[in-house]
N, C-alpha and C positions, 0 to 999 in steps of 0.2 A: 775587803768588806768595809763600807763605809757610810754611817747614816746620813739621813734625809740633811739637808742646812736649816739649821735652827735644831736640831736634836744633839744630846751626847751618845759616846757611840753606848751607856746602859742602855739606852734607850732604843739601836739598831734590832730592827725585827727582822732581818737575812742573816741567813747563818750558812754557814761555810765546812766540811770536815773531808779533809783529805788524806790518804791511806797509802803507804805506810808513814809515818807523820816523818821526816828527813826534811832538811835544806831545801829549800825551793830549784837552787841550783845543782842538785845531785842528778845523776844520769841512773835511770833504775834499770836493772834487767828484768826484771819480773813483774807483777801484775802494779796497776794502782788504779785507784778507787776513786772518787770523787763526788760529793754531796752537796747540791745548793738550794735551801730552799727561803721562803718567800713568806713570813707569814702575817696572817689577814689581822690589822689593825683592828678590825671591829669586833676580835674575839679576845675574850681576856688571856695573858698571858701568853700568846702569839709567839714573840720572840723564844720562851721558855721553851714552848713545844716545836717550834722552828730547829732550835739548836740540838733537842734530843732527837730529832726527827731523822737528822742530817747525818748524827752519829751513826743511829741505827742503821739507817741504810748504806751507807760508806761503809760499818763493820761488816753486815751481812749481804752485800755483792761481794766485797772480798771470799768470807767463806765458803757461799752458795752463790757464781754466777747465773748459777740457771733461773733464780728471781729477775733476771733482766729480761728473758724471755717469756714472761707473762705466768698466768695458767693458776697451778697449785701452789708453785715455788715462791710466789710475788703475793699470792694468799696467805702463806704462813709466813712470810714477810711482815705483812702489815699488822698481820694477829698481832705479832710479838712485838712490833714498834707500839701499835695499841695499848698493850698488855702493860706498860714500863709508864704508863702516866698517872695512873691512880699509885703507884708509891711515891711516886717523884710528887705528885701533889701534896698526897700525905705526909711526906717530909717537909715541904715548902711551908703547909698549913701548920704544921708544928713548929717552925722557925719563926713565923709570926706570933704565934701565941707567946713563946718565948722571949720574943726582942718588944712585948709590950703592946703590939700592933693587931689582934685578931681580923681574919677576914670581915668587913661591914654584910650587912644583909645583901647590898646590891651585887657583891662580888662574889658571893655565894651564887645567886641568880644566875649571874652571866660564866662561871666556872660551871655551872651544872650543862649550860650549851654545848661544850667543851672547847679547845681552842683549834687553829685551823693553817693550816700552809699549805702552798705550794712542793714541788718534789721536785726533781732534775738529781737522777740518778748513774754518773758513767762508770765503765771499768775497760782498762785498756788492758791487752796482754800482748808478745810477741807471740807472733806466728813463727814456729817453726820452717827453719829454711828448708828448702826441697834439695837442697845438696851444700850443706853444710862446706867443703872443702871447695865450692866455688866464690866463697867469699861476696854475694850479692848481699845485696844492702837490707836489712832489716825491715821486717814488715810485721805490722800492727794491727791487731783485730782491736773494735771497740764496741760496745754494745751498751745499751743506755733506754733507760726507762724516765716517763715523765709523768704528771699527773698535773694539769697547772699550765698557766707559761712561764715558766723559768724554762731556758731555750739554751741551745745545745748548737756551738757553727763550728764548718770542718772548711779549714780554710788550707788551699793547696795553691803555692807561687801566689800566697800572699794574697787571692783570690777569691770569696764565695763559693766550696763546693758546694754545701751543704747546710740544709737550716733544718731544725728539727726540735720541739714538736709544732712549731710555729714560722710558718715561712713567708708570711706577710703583714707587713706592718697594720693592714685593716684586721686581720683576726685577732689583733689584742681585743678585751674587751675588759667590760668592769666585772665580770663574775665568772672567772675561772674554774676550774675542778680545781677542789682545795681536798684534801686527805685531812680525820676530823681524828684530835683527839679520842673520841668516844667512838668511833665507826664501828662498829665490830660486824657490818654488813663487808668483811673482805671481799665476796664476790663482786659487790658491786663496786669497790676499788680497783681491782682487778680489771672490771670491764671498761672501768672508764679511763685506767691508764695507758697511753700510748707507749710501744715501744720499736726500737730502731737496734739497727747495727749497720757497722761498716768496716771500711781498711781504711789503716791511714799509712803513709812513703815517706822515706826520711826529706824532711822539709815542711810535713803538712802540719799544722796547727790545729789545735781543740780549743774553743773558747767554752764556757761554763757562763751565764748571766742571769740574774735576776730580771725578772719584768720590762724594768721602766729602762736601763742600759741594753736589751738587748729590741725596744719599740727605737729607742735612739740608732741601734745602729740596721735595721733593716728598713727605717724611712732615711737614710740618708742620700743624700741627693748626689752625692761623689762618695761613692761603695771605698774606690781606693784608697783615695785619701782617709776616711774613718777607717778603715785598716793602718795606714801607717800612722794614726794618730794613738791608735788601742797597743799598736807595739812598742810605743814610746816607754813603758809601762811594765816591769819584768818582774820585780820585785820587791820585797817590803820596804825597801832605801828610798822607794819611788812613790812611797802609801803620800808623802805630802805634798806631791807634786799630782798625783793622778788626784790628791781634793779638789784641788785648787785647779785642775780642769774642769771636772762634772761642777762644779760652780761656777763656771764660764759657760756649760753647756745651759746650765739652767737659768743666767742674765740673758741670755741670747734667747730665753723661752725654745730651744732646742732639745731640752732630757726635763722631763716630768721632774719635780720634787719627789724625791721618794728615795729609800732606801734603794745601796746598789754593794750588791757581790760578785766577784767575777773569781774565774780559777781558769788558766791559762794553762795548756799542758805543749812541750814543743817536743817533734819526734826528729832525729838526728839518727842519721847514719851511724856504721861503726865502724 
């Protein structure tokens, strides 16, 4: 995760939460989770509800996968991410009275709108082998909900299998489904959130992107090469070398300014 140029990262409005928190290079047997969301600059405190946003849903796919499949489950999902921003404000509003700072009137105003993000919700599990004692290679179910374009790619030999919930660079747009602090219309969350599943084979890759990095990488004009450029890139030793790319992307007028998260997940035989 890394803000816009010319921002510090208090100031990054994408936020990131991945489940069970370990080593980026640990090899997990069991389920994990993953959250990236996006959230809208023109609502206040965006970032703040971006980051609990991400939580909530990273902790509650882990407990209740069946929120990934839409319905009731993905309803009392959202109740409860809703539910958790009037304390969390109420604390925040009391930390500023304290540190001398009250909210001004205008920021009462635009906090009463509520604030707004984007969602890109996965969870990956091992599929049970069908003959355990034949020793075949690992296979992985994954299923994933969105609300937004924060985009979701299942890349196999290093290839494009799959783009989701967004699979062309013309369907970005300026006014995405954004999930509202205040929503408490969960039905209508519900309707408007996309959701998918799939398999993934030991080799195949999950990318996780915010917006403006995942508009960069499905206008790319050589799909391959922007794959071998995004695998350069594995881990946190590499956060100062992946800046100092997307600032190359964005001289070349190539990657929109703007905030960018990714979460990479790689599936590996046993």
């Amino acid at each position: 995760m890394t803000p816009k140029s010319g921002s510090t990262e208090a100031e990054c409005e994408d936020a990131v939460t991945v489940l069970p928190g370990c080593a980026h290079d640990d090899m997990l047997r069991g389920p994990l989770t993953a959250a990236v969301c996006d959230g809208a600059t023109e609502s206040a405190l965006a970032k703040d509800w971006a980051r609990l946003l991400s939580r909530a849903a990273a902790e509650q796919a882990m407990e209740c996968p069946e929120l990934l499949a839409g319905g009731g489950a993905f309803e009392t999902f959202a109740a409860s991410a809703v539910a958790q921003w009037e304390p969390w404000l109420a604390t925040y509003t009391q930390a500023r009275v304290a540190d001398g700072r009250p909210l001004k009137w205008y920021e009462h105003t635009k906090l009463a709108a509520g604030a707004y993000a984007t969602l890109l919700t996965v969870r990956t599990d091992p599929a049970p082998a069908p003959d355990p004692a034949a020793c075949e290679p690992t296979v992985w179910r994954w299923r994933a909900a969105a609300l937004g374009d924060s985009c979701l790619f299942q890349l196999r030999d290093d290839r494009l299998l799959r783009a989701f919930p967004v699979a062309t660079p013309e369907a970005f747009g300026t006014a995405p489904d954004l999930f509202g602090s205040r929503n408490h219309d969960t039905g209508l969350l519900a309707r408007r959130a996309r959701f998918a599943r799939g398999r993934c084979e030991p080799g195949d890759r999950l990318f996780l992107m915010t917006d403006a990095l995942a508009a960069w990488f499905l206008s790319a004009a050589d799909q391959d090469s922007a794959v071998r450029e995004l695998l350069e890139f594995s881990g946190p030793d590499d956060l100062d070398a992946f800046r100092t790319w997307l600032d190359g992307l964005r001289e070349r007028r190539q990657l929109r300014n703007d905030d960018v998260a990714v979460v990479r997940i790689d599936f590996e035989g046993r």
